[in-house]
C-alpha positions in Angstrom: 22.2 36.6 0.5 21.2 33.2 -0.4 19.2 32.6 -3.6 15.4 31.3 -4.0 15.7 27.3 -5.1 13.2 27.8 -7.5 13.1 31.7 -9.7 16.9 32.1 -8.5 16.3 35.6 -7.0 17.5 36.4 -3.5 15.8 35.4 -0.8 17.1 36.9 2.2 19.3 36.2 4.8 19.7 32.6 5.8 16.4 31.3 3.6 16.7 28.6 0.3 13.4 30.0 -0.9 10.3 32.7 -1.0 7.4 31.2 0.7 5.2 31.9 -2.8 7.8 30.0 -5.0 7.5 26.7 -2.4 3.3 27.4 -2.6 3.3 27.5 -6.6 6.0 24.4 -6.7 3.7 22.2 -4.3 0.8 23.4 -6.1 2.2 22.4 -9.7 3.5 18.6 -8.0 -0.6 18.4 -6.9 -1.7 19.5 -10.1 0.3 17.2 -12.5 -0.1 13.9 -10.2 -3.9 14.6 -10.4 -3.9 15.2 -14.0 -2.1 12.2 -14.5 -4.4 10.5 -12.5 -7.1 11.5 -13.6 -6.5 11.1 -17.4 -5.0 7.5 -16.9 -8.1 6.2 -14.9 -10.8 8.0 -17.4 -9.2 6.7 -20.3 -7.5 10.2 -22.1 -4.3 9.8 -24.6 -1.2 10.8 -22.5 -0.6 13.3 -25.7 -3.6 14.9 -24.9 -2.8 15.9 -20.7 1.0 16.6 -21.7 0.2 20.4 -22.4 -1.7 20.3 -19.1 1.4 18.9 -17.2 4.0 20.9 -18.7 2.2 24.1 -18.2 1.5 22.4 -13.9 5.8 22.3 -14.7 6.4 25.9 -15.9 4.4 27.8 -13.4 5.4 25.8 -10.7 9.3 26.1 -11.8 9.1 22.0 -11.7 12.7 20.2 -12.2 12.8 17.4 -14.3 13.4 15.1 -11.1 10.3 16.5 -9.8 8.5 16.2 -12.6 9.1 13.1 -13.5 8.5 12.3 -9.6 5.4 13.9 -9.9 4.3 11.9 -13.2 5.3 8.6 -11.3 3.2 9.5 -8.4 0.2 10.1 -10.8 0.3 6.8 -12.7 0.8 5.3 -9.4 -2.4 6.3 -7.8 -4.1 5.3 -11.2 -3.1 1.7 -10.6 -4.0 1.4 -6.9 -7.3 3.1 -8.5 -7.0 -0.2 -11.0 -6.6 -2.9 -8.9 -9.5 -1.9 -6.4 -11.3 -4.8 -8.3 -8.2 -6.9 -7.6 -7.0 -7.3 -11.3 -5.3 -5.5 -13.9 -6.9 -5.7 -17.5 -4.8 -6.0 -21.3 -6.3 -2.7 -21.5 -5.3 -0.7 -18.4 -2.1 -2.4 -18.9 -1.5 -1.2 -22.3 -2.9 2.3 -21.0 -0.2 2.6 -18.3 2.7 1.6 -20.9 1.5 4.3 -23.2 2.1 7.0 -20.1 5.5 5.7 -19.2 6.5 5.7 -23.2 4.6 9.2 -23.7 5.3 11.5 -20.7 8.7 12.6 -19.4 9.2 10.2 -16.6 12.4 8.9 -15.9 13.4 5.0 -16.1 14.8 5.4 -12.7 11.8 6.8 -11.0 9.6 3.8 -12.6 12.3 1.6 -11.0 12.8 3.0 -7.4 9.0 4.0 -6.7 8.2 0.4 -7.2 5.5 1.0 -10.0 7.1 -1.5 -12.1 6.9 -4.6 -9.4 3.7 -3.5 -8.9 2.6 -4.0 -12.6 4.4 -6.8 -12.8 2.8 -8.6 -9.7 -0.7 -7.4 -11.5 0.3 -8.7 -14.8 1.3 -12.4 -13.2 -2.3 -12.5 -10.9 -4.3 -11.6 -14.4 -2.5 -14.0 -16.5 -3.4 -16.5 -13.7 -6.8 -15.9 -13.1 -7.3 -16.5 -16.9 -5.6 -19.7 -16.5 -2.8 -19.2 -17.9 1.2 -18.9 -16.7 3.4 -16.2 -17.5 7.0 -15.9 -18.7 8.9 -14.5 -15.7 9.3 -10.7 -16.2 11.9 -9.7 -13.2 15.4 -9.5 -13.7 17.5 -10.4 -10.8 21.0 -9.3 -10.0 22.1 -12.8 -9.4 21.1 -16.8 -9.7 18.5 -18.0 -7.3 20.1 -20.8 -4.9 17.4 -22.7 -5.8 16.6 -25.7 -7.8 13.7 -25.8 -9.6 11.4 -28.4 -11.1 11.2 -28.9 -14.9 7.1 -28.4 -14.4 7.1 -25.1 -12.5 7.9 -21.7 -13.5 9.4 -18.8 -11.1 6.7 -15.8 -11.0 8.3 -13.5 -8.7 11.3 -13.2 -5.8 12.1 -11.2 -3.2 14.9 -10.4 -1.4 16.0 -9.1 2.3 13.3 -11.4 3.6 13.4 -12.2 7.3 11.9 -16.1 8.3 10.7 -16.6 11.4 9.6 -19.5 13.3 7.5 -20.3 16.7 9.6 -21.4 19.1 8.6 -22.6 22.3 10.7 -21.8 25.6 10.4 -23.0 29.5 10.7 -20.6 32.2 10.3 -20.9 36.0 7.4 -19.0 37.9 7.1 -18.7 41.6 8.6 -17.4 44.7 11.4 -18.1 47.0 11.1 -18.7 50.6 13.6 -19.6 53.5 15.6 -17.9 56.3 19.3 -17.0 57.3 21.0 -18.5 59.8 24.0 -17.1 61.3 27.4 -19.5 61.7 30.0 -17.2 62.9 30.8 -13.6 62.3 30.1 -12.6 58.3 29.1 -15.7 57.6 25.5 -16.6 57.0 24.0 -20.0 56.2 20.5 -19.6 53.9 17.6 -22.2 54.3 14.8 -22.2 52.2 12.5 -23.9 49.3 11.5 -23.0 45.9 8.0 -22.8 44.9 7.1 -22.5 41.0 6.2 -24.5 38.3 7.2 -24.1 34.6 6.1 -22.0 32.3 5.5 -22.7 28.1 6.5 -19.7 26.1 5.6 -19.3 22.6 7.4 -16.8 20.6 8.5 -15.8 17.0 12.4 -16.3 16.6 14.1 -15.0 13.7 15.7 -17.3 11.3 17.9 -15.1 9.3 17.6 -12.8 6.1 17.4 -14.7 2.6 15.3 -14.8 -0.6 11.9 -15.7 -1.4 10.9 -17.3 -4.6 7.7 -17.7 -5.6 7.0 -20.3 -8.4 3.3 -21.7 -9.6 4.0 -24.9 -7.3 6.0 -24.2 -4.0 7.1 -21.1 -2.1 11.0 -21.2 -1.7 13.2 -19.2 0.9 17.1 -19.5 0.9 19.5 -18.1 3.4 23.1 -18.8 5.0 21.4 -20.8 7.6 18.9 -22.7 6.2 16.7 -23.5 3.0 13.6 -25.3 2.1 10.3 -25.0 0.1 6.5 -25.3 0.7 4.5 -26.9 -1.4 1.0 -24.7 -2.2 -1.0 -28.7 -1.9 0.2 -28.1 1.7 -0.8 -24.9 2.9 -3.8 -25.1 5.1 -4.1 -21.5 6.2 -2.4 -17.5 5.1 -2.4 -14.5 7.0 -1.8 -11.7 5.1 0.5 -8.8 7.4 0.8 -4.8 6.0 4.7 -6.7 6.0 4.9 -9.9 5.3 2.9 -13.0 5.8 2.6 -15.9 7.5 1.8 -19.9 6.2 0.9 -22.5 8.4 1.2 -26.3 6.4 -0.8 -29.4 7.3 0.6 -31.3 10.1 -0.2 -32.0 13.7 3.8 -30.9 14.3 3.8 -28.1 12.0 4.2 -24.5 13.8 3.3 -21.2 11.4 5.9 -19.6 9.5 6.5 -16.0 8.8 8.1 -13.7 5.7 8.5 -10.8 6.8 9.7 -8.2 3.5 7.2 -10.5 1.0 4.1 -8.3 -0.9 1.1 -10.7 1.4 -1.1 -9.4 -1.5 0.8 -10.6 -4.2 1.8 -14.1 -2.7 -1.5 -14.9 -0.8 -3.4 -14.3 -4.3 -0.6 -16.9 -6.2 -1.6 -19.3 -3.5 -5.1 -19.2 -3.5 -5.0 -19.0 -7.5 -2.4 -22.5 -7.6 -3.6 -24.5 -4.7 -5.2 -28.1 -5.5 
């Protein structure tokens, strides 16, 4: 007889768990993500919920990875909360720093649910709205293949970015038309025209997977097939995609490009903050 996952008695045949212990275990996640929430966004010392999470933990038989899952989920939803207005203040910055310091969350739960980026891109978009340009504050697990100027400063890079380009195609449309004459035995002799006209075909064509830098003066991408940077004096136009984003530059010749794997949030706000 297998045991329950979470108060260790048996549970029956072929079962991980009692149906109450999985109730009061979901219950307990909801609890301490909303507590957390809700004491990050109305301004209460992370000292003063901690009894109120622990005791969400010990009823709900919480783990620590849970917990600390939990915790991240709660500080997370106070930030999306946060940036509603588009910015993240000293204040609410200082506020989320104390939670991460004060309450058991795990480094590696700050690092995977992508709450630090996220505070980081925030951080960078404040600092530039008050005019000002931040030290970078990513680490990266190796050098940038890119060369930067002595006047600009890296803000932010991503990596696993697909480019992709317009590309235009021909094709043939139309119809075929003739008729089959017979030689000899078999053998069949075909007469006939083709009508059609070409076609233009515009589509987006992947241009391989590479890295994405984004400095205060020129968007950079790098890859085994190709590399170049755009300048932000020459972007005329963003569209911002729930997965990437695409620039289109000045230019009777120039076609729009796309980044798919970028935050458009993050880098459409740079732009806009840094263009002449």
């Amino acid at each position: 007889m297998a045991k329950c996952t979470y108060c260790g008695e048996g549970a029956g045949w072929f079962r991980s768990q009692h149906k109450e212990c999985a109730a009061a275990h979901k219950l307990a996640i909801d609890g301490i993500a909303t507590a957390v929430r809700n004491g990050l966004v109305n301004g209460i010392d992370a000292t003063a919920i901690r009894p109120e999470v622990e005791a969400h933990a010990t009823k709900g038989r919480v783990a620590t990875a849970a917990l600390s899952t939990a915790i991240g989920s709660g500080i997370a939803h106070a930030v999306q909360t946060f940036l509603e207005d588009h910015s993240l203040s000293v204040d609410e910055e200082r506020a989320i720093e104390r939670y991460l310091a004060d309450l058991p969350i795990e480094d590696a739960t700050v690092q995977t649910s992508g709450l630090a980026e996220t505070i980081v891109k925030a951080s960078v978009l404040r600092s530039l709205q008050e005019g000002t340009v931040p030290e970078p504050r990513i680490n990266l697990k190796s050098d940038l293949p890119f060369l930067f100027q002595k006047s600009e400063k890296l803000l932010f890079a991503f990596t696993d970015v697909e480019y992709l380009e317009q590309r235009t195609r021909t094709e043939f449309e139309g119809r075929s038309q003739g008729i089959s004459i017979r030689i000899t035995k078999g053998v069949y002799y075909r007469t006939g025209s083709f009508k059609g006209h070409p076609v233009q075909v515009t589509e987006l064509q992947s241009q391989g997977q590479g890295i994405v830098a984004v400095t205060t003066k020129h968007l950079y991408f790098g890859s085994a097939m190709t590399s170049f940077k755009i300048p932000f004096a020459k972007i005329v136009a963003i569209q911002s995609f729930s997965d990437g984003i695409q620039v289109q530059k000045n230019g009777i010749r120039s076609r729009p490009q796309v980044f798919k794997g970028v935050d458009a949030w993050f880098v459409s706000n740079v732009i806009s903050l840094l263009a002449p």
